[in-house]
C-alpha atoms as an extended CHARMM CRD file, in Angstrom:
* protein
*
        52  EXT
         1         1  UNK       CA             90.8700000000      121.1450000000       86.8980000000  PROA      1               0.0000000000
         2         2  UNK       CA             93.1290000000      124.1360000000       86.4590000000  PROA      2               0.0000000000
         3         3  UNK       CA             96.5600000000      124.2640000000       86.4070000000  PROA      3               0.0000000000
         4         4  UNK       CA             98.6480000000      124.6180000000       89.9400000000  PROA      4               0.0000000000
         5         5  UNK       CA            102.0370000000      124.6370000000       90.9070000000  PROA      5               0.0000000000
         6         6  UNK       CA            102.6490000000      121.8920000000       93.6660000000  PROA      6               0.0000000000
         7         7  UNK       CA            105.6890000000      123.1040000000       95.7810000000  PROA      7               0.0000000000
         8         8  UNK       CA            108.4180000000      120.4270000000       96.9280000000  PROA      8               0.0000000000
         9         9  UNK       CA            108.3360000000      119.6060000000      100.3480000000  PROA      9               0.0000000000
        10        10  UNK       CA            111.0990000000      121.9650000000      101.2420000000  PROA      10              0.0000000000
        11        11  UNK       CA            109.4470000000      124.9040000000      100.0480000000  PROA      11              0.0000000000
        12        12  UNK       CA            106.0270000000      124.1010000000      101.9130000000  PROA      12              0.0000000000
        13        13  UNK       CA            107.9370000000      123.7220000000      104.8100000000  PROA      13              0.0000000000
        14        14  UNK       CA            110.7110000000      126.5420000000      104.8850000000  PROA      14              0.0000000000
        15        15  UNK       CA            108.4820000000      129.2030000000      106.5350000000  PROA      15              0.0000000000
        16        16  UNK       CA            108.3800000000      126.5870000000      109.9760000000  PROA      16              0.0000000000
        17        17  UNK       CA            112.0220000000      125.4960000000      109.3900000000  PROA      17              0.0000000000
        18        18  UNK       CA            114.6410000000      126.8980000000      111.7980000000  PROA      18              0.0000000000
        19        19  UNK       CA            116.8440000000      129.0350000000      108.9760000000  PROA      19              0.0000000000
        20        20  UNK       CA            119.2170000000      127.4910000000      106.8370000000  PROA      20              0.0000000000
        21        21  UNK       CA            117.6650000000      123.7270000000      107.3040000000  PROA      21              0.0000000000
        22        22  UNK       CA            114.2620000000      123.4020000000      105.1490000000  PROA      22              0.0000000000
        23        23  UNK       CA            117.3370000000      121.3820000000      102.6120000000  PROA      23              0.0000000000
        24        24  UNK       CA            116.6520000000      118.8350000000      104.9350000000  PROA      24              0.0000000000
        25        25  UNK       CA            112.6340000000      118.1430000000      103.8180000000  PROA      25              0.0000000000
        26        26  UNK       CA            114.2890000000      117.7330000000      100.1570000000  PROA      26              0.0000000000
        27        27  UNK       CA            114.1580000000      113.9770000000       98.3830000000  PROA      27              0.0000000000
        28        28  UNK       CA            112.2770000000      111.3940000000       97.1690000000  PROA      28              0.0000000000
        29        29  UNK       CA            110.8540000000      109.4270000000      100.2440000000  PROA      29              0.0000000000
        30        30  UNK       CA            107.4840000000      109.8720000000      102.2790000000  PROA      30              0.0000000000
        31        31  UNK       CA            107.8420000000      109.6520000000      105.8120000000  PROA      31              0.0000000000
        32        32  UNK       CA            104.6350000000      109.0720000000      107.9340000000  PROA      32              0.0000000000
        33        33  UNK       CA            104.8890000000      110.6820000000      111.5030000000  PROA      33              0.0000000000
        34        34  UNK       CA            101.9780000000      110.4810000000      112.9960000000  PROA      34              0.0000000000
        35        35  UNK       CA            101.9930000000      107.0870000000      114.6840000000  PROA      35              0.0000000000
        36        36  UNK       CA             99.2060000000      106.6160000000      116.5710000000  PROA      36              0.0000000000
        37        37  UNK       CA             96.8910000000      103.3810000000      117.6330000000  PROA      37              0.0000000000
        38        38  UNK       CA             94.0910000000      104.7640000000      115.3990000000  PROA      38              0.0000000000
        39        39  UNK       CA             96.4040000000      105.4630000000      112.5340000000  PROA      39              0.0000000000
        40        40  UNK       CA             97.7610000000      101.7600000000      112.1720000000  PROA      40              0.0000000000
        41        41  UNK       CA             95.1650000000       99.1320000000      110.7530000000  PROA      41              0.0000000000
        42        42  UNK       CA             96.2060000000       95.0440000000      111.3180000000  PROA      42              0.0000000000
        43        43  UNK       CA             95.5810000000       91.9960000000      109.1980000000  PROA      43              0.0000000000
        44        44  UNK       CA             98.2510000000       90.2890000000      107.7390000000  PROA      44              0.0000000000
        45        45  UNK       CA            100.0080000000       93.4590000000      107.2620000000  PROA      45              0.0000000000
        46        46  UNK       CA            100.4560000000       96.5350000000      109.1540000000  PROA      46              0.0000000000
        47        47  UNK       CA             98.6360000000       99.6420000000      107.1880000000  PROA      47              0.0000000000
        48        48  UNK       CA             99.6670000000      102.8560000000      108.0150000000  PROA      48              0.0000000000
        49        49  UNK       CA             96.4630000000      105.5610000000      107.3700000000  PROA      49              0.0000000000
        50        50  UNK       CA             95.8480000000      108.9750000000      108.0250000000  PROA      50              0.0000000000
        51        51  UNK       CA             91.8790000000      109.5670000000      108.4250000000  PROA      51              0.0000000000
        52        52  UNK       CA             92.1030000000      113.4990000000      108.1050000000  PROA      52              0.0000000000
């Protein structure tokens, strides 16, 4: 694999951000938003997934 920059989530983001806010994407926690029925698996825990 080469070499490649990975951008923090504030920079990905800036370009959809309203100006002034993409700040707000910046730190150090993941934050799953797409809850859906197919995205949540059940057993003795709750597993959030993503299939895409």
């Amino acid at each position: 694999m080469g070499d490649f920059a990975i951008k923090a989530a504030e920079q990905r983001w800036a370009a959809y951000a309203p100006p002034g806010t993409a700040g707000l994407f910046a730190g150090d926690t993941l934050l799953h938003t797409d809850l859906a029925p197919h995205n949540v698996l059940v057993d003795d825990r709750a597993h959030l997934i993503d299939w895409a």
